[in-house]
VMD Tcl script that draws the C-alpha trace (Angstrom):
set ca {
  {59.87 116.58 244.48}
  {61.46 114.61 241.67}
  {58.62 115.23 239.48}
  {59.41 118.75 239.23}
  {62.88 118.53 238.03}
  {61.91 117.67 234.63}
  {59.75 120.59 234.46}
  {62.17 122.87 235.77}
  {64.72 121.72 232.94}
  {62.60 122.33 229.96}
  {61.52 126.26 231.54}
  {65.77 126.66 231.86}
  {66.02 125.04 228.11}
  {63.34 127.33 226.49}
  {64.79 130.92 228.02}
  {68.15 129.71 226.95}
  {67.11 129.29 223.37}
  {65.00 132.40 223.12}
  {67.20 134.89 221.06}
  {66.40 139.01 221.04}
  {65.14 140.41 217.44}
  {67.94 141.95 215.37}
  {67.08 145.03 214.36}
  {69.12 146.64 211.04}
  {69.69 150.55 210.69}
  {70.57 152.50 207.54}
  {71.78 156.12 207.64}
  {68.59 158.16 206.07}
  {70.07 160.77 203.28}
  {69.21 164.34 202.57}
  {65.54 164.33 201.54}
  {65.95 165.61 197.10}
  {69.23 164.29 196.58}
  {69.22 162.06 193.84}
  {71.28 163.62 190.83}
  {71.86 162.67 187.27}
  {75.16 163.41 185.47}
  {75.07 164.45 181.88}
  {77.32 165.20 179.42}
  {76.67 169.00 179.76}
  {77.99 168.51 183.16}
  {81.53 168.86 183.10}
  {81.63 172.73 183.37}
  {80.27 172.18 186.67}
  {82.87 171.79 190.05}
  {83.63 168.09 190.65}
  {84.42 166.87 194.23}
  {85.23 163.47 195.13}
  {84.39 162.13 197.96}
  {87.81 159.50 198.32}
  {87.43 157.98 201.51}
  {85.79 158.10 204.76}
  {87.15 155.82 207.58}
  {85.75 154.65 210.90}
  {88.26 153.15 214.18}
  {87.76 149.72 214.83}
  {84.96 150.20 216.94}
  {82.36 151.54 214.66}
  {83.96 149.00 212.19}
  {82.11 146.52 213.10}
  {78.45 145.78 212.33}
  {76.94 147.13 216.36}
  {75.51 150.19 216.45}
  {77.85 151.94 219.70}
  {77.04 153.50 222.61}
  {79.36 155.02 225.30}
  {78.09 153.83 228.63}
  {80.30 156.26 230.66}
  {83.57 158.32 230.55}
  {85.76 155.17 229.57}
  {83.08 152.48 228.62}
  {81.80 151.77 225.09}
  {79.12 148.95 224.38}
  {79.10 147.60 220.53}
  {75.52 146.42 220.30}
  {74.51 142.83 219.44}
  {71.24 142.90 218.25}
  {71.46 146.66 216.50}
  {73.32 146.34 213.66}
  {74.02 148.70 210.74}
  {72.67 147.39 207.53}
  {75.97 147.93 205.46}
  {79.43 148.72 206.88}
  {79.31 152.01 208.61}
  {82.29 153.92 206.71}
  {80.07 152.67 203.32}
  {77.08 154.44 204.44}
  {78.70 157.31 205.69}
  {80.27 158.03 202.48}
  {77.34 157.73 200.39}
  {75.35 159.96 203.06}
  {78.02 162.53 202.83}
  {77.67 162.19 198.72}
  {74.27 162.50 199.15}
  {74.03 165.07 201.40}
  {76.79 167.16 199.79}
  {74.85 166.87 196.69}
  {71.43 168.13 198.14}
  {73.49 170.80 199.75}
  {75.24 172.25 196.67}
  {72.97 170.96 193.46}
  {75.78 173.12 190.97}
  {78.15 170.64 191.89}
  {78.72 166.74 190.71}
  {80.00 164.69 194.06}
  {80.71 161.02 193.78}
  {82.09 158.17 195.15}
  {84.26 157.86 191.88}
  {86.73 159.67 189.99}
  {85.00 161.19 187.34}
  {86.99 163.93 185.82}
  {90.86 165.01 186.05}
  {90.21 168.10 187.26}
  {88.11 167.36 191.03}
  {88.71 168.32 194.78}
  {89.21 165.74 196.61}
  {87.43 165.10 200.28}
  {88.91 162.47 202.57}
  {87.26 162.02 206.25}
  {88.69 160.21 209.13}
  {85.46 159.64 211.73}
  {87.00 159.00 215.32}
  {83.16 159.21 216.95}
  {80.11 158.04 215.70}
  {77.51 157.20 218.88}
  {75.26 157.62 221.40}
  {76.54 159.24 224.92}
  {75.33 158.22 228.21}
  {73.82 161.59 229.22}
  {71.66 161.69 226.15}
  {74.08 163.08 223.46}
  {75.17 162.01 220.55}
  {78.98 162.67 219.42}
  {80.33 162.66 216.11}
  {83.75 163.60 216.08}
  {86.72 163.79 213.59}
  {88.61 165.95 210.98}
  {88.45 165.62 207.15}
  {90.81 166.94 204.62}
  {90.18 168.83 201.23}
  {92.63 168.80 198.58}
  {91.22 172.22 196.12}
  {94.07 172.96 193.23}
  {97.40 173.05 195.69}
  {96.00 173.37 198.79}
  {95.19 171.06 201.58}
  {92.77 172.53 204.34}
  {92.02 170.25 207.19}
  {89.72 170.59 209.81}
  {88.17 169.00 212.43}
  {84.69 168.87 213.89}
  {82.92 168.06 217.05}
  {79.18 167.37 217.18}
  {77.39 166.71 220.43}
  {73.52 166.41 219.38}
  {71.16 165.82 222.18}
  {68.97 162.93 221.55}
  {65.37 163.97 221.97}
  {63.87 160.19 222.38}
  {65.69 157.12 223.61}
  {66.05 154.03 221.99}
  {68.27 152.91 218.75}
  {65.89 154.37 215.93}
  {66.51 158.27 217.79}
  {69.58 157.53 217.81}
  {69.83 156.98 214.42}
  {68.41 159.16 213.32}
  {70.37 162.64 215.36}
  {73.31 160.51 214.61}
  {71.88 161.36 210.56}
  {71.00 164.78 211.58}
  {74.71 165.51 212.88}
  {76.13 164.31 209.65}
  {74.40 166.18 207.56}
  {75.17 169.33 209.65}
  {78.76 168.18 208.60}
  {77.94 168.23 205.30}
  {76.66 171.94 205.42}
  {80.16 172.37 206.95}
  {81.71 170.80 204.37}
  {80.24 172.32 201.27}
  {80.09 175.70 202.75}
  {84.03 175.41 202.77}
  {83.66 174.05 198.85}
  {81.57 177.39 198.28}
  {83.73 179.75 199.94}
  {86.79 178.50 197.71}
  {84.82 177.98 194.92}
}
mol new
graphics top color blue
foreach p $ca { graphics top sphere $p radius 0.5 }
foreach p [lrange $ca 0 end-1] q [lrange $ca 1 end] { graphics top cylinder $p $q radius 0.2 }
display resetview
């Protein structure tokens, strides 16, 4: 009997110090949205894209997923590749961009005269019963006016696992985008 316990010691030992694969994700942008900015450029409509900001929940570096009405679960071993706000913002540029290609939108300042976009995210993740929720309002400051809206998303996720998710979590932003700079179009 003894000479089993050694045995059964190193099997414990070796699960213990097998660790899962980390996996990193990175928001895909809007396929043809790289821009250049030249100096003929400033007649064009400038928006800048000031801020977007995340809770503290999608602050960190797990991907989330609600696990039921009042459960969330921050994932450990799917993690976003750069802070989430980050690559929301310069998704949203990008996007934006592909979106309206008469327009210069940055990150940056870049002229005096620019609208101003500033987005508060409240939900970015995957849902329990297969959706995906992106949630939030975001605020446009055009000459003297502020408009502010909000927006609801609920995407149903056609495959499971973290790279679907991903990727319809993408596929709602952009929609937001088109939400976005059809507002910019109708004022501009």
């Amino acid at each position: 009997m003894m000479k089993w316990i050694p045995v059964a010691m190193a099997l414990a030992l070796s699960a213990c110090s097998s660790t899962p694969d980390t996996t990193y994700y990175q928001l895909p942008a809007a396929a043809g949205s790289a821009s250049t900015i030249s100096t003929t450029a400033t007649s064009k409509p400038i928006l800048w894209i000031e801020h977007v900001s995340v809770p503290d929940y999608l602050a960190g570096n797990g991907v989330v997923y609600q696990t039921s009405d009042v459960q969330y679960v921050i994932a450990a071993n799917n993690l976003w590749a750069s802070p989430l706000d980050q690559q929301l913002q310069q998704t949203l540029v990008s996007n934006i961009s592909a979106v309206l290609p008469g327009w210069i939108v940055s990150a940056s300042p870049l002229d005096e005269k620019h609208d101003t976009l500033n987005v508060s995210v409240s939900g970015f993740h995957g849902r329990y019963d297969g959706k995906v929720i992106i949630s939030g309002q975001w605020i446009l400051q055009h000459d003297s006016q502020l408009i502010k809206r909000p927006f609801l998303i609920s995407l149903p996720q056609d495959e499971d696992g973290y790279d679907a998710l991903v990727r319809t979590l993408a596929k709602g932003w952009q929609q937001e985008a088109q939400q976005i700079a059809s507002e910019l179009t109708r004022l501009n």
